[in-house]
DOLUM-145594 format. One line per 3 residues: number of its first residue (from 0); their letters; for each residue x, y, z of C-alpha. Coordinates in Angstrom, 3 decimals. Last residue first. Layout:
<atoms>
NUM) A) X,Y,Z ~ ...
</atoms>
This chain:
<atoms>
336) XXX) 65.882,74.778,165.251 ~ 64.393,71.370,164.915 ~ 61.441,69.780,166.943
333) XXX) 60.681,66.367,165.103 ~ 57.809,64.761,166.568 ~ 57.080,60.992,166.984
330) XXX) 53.698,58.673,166.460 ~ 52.537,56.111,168.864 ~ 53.746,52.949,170.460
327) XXX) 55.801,54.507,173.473 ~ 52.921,57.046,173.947 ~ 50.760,59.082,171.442
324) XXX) 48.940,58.639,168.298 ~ 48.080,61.663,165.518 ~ 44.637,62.022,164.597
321) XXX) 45.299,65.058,162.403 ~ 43.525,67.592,164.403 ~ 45.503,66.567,167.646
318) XXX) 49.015,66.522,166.279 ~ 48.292,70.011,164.361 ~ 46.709,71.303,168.097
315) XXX) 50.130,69.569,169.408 ~ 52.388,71.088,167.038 ~ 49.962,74.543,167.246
312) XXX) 50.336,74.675,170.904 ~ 54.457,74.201,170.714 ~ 54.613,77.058,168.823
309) XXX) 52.693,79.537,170.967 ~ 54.556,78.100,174.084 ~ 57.725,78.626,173.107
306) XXX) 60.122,76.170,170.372 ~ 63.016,74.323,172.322 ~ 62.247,75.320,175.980
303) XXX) 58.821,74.581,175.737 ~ 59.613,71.287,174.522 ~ 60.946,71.069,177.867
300) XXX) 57.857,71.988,179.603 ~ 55.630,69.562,177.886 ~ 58.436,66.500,179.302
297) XXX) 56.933,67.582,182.941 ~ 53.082,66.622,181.987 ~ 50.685,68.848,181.913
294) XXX) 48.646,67.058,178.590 ~ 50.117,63.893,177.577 ~ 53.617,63.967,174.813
291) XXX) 53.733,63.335,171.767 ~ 56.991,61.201,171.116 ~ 60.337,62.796,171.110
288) XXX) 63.141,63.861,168.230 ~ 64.900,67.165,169.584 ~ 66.875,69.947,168.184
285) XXX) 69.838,72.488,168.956 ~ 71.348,70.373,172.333 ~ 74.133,72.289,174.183
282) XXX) 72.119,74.905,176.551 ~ 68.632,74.103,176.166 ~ 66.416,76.810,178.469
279) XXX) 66.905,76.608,182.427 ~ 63.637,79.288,182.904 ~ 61.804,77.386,179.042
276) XXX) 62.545,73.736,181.494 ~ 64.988,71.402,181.709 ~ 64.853,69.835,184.772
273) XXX) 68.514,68.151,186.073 ~ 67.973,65.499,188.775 ~ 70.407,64.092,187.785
270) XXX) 72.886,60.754,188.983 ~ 76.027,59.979,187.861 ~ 78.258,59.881,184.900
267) XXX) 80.170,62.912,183.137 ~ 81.971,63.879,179.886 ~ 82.316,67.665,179.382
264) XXX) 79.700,69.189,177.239 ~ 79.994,72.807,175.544 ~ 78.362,76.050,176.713
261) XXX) 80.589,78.841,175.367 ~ 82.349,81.381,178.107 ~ 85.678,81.595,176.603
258) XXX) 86.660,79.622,179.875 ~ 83.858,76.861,178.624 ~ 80.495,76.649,180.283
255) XXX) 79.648,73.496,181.523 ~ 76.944,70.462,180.078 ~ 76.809,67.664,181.675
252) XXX) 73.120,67.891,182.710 ~ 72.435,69.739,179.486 ~ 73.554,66.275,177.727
249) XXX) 72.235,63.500,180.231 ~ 68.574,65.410,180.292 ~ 68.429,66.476,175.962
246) XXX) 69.067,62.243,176.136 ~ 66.127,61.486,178.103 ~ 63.655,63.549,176.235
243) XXX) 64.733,61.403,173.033 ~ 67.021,61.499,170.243 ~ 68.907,64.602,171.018
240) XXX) 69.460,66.862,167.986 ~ 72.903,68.543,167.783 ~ 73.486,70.758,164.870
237) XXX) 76.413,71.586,162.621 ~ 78.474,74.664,163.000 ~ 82.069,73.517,163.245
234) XXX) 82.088,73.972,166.847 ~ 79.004,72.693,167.752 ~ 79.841,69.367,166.036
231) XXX) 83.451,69.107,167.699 ~ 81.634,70.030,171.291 ~ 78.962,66.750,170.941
228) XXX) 81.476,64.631,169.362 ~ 84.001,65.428,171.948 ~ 81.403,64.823,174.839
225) XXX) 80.270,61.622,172.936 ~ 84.064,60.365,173.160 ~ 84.083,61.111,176.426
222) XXX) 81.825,59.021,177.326 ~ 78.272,60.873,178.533 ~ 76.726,58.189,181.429
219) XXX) 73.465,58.589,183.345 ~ 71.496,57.227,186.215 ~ 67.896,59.203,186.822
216) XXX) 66.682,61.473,189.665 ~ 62.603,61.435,189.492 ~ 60.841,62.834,186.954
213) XXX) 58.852,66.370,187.816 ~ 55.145,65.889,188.844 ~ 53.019,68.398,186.712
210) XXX) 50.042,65.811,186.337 ~ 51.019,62.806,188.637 ~ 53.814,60.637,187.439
207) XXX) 53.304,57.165,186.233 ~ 56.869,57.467,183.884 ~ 59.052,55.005,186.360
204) XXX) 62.586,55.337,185.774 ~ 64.619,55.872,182.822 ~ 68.232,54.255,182.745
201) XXX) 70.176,57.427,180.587 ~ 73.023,56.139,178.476 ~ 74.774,58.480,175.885
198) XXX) 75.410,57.344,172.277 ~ 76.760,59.027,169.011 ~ 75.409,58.914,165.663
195) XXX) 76.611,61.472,162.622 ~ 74.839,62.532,159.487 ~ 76.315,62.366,156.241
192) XXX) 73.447,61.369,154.164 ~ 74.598,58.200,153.729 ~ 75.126,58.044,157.756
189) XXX) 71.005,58.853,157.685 ~ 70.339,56.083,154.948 ~ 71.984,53.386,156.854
186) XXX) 70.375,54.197,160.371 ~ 67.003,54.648,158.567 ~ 67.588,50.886,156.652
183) XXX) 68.834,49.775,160.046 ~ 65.723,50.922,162.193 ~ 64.486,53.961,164.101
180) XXX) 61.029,54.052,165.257 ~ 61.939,53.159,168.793 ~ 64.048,55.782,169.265
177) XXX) 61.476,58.041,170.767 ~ 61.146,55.415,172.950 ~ 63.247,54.999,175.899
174) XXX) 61.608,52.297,177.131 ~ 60.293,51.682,180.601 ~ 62.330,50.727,183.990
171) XXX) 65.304,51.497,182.112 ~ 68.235,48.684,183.252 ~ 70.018,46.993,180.606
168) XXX) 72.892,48.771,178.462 ~ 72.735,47.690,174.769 ~ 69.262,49.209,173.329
165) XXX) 70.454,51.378,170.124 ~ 67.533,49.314,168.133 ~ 65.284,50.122,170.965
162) XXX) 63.255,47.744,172.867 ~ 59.561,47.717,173.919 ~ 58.203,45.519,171.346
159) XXX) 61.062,43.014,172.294 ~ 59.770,42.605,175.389 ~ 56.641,40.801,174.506
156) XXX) 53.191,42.502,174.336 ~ 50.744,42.288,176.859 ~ 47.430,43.868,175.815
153) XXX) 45.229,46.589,174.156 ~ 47.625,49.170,175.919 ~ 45.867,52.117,176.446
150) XXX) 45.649,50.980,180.052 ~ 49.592,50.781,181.084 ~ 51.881,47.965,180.809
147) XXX) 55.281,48.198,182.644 ~ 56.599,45.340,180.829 ~ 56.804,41.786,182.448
144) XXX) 59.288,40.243,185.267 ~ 59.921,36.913,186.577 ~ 63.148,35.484,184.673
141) XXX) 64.492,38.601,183.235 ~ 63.351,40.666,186.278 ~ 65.311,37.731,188.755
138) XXX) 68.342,37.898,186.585 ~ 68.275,41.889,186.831 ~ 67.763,42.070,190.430
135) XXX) 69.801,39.609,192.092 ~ 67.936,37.925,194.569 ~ 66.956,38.801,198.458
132) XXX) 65.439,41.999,197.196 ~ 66.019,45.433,198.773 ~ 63.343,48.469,198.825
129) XXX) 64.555,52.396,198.653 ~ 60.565,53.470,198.162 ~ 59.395,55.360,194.928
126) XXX) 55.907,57.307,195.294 ~ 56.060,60.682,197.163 ~ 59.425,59.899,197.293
123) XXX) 62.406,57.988,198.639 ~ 60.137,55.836,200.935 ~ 62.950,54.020,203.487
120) XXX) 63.773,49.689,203.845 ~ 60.743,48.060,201.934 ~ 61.625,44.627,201.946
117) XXX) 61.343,42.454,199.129 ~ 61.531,38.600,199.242 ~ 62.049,35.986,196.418
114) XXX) 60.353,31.962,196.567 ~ 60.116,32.158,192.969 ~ 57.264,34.551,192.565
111) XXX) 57.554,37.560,195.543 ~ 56.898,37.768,199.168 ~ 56.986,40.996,200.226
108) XXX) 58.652,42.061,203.435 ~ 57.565,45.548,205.365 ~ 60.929,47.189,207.127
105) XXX) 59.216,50.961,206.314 ~ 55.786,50.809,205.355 ~ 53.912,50.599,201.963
102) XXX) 50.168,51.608,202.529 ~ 50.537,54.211,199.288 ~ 49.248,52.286,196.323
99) XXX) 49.427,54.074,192.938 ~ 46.996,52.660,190.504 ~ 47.162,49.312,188.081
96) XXX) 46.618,48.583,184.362 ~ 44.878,46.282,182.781 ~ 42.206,46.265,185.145
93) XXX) 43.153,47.842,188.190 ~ 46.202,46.083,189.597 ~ 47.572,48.238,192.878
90) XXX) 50.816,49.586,192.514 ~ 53.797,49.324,194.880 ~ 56.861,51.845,193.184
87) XXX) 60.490,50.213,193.393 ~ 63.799,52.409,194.163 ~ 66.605,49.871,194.180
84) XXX) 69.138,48.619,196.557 ~ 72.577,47.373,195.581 ~ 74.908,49.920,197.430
81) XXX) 74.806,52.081,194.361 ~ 71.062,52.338,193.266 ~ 68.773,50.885,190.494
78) XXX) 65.898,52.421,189.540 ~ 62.174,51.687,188.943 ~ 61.313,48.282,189.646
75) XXX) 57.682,48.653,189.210 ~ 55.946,46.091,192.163 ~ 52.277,44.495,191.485
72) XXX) 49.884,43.949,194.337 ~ 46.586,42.945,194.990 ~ 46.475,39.237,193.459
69) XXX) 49.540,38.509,194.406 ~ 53.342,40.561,193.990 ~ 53.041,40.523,190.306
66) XXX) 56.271,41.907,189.044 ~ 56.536,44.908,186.423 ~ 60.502,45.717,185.460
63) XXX) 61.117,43.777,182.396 ~ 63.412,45.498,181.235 ~ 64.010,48.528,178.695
60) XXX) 67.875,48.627,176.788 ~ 70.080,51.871,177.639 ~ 71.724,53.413,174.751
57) XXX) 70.177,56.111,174.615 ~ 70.650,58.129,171.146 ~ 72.743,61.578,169.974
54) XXX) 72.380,62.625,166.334 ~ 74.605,64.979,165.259 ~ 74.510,67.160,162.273
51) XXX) 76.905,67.136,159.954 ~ 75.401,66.615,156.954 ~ 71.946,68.178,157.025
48) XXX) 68.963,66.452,158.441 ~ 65.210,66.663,157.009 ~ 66.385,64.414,154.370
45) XXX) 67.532,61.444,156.943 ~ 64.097,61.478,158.729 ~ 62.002,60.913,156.092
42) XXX) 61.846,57.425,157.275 ~ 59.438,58.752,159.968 ~ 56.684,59.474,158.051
39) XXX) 56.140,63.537,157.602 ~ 54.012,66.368,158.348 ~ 54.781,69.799,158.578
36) XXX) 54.876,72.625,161.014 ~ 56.313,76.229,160.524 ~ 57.060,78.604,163.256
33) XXX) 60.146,80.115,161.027 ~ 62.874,79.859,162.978 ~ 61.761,76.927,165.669
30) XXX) 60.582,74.413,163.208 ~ 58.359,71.780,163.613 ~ 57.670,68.503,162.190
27) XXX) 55.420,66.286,163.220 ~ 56.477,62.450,162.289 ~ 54.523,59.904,161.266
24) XXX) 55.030,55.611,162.052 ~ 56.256,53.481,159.457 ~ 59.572,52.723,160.666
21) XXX) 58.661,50.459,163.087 ~ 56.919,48.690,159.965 ~ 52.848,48.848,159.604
18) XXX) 50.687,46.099,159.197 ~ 48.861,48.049,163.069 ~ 50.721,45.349,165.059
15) XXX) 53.858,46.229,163.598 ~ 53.033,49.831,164.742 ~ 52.964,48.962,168.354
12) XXX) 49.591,48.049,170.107 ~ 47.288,50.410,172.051 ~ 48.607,54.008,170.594
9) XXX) 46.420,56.428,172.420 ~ 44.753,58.625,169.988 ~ 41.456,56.991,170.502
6) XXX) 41.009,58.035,174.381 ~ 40.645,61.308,173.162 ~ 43.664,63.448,174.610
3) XXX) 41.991,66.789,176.076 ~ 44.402,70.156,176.059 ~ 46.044,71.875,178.653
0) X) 50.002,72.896,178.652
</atoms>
């Protein structure tokens, strides 16, 4: 989908930043039925849920995954990989942000803060190359690392500003965030209201894709005691609403069809490279609660799934007229069924 983001609806500094509380930020609402589209704060949440619905969150808690390699260089640890390698994406600083860089070579060592070397063993992708450090990864992020910062972002902010409240699991490259808005009072007032919580973990990667550039294959993990939530929930006609992009990825990824032929979710860990998209359509998850979204990206196409075209261009032509803000710091919409 095309449209133009003005440079002043991206979010530079989180909400507390702004004198407002995490759970302060607006919320788009849209509905799939009836093509309506409201507008909210976010700690309306519980009302706009029915008892019994499901809420499903990532678990997985953001690191600090941006290390300064000199004065030319910055690495994004991106993903990490069974036999103890990672996928990493070279940048080039540029400002306060930084641009792809693509003269990585194969068997190239980087020297790194702390005495630390990376070599560059295979490219992956177009962007991400299989790359080993002589440390071990997470201690040496905690202790050298920053946020992935990009240039709407006014400036550094600490590493709490980029976690989630569900955050347990480390090891996305950059936040899961359309939980970030969530806090105990909502958590409280939304299993008062009778609505259910269950977790999934999905480690995002990288987000600096090119226009129309699908994400890159991601670790997950549905317990089976999500799976039974999920299926139980379906069953007895309450809704499932995935708390992020990421989670609506881990649940259609493990999702099956039943021998009665029913979509339900089996539990599952790995790797996906699952894409949904309006041709794959949602199969298990009813609703979604995501950020806003920039124009052509991959995430536009699975809100397409959930509410069509038409719809989705008057949430984000409501989104736009309003002043709405995007990215991990912005405002949030609600897509329900």
């Amino acid at each position: 989908m095309e449209f133009t983001l003005p440079p002043e609806l991206e979010a530079p500094a989180p909400p507390e930043a702004r004198g407002l509380p995490r759970d302060g930020v607006r919320m788009l609402v849209s509905r799939a039925a009836s093509g309506a589209v409201a507008h909210h704060r976010f700690t309306d949440l519980p009302r706009l849920l029915l008892p019994g619905d499901l809420l499903v969150v990532n678990t997985s808690r953001t690191l600090p995954a941006a290390v300064p390699a000199g004065p030319g260089l910055v690495l994004h640890f991106s993903t990490g990989l069974p036999d103890g390698c990672w996928l990493v994406e070279p940048r080039i600083p540029a400002g306060k942000a930084s641009l792809p860089n693509g003269t990585a070579a194969p068997a190239q060592v980087i020297a790194l803060p702390g005495g630390a070397e990376l070599t560059f063993t295979e490219r992956a992708t177009a962007r991400l190359w299989r790359a080993r450090l002589s440390a071990a990864v997470l201690p040496y992020l905690i202790r050298h690392g920053e946020p992935i910062r990009y240039s709407y972002a006014a400036r550094r902010w600490p590493l709490a500003a980029y976690q989630t409240v569900f955050g347990r699991l480390p090891g996305s490259a950059e936040m899961p965030s359309a939980a970030r808005p969530f806090t105990p009072s909502v958590v409280t007032d939304l299993a008062a209201r009778g609505v259910l919580v269950a977790p999934v973990t999905l480690h995002c990667g990288v987000s600096s894709l090119e226009a129309g550039e699908d994400p890159y294959p991601e670790q997950f993990d549905v317990p089976p005691a999500t799976a039974r939530m999920v299926n139980l929930t379906r069953r007895s006609g309450g809704r499932v609403i995935a708390v992020g992009t990421t989670v609506v990825r881990a649940l259609e990824t493990a999702a099956r069809s039943s021998p009665a032929g029913v979509a339900d979710v089996a539990a599952a860990a790995g790797w996906t490279s699952h894409v949904v998209s309006p041709a794959t359509g949602p199969r298990v998850v009813n609703g979604l609660l995501t950020g806003l979204h920039e124009p052509r990206s991959s995430h536009l196409r699975m809100l397409a799934a959930f509410h069509g075209e038409e719809l989705l261009r008057a949430c984000y032509d409501a989104a736009l007229s309003r002043g709405y803000l995007w990215h991990e710091f912005g405002d949030v919409h609600l897509l329900l069924p």
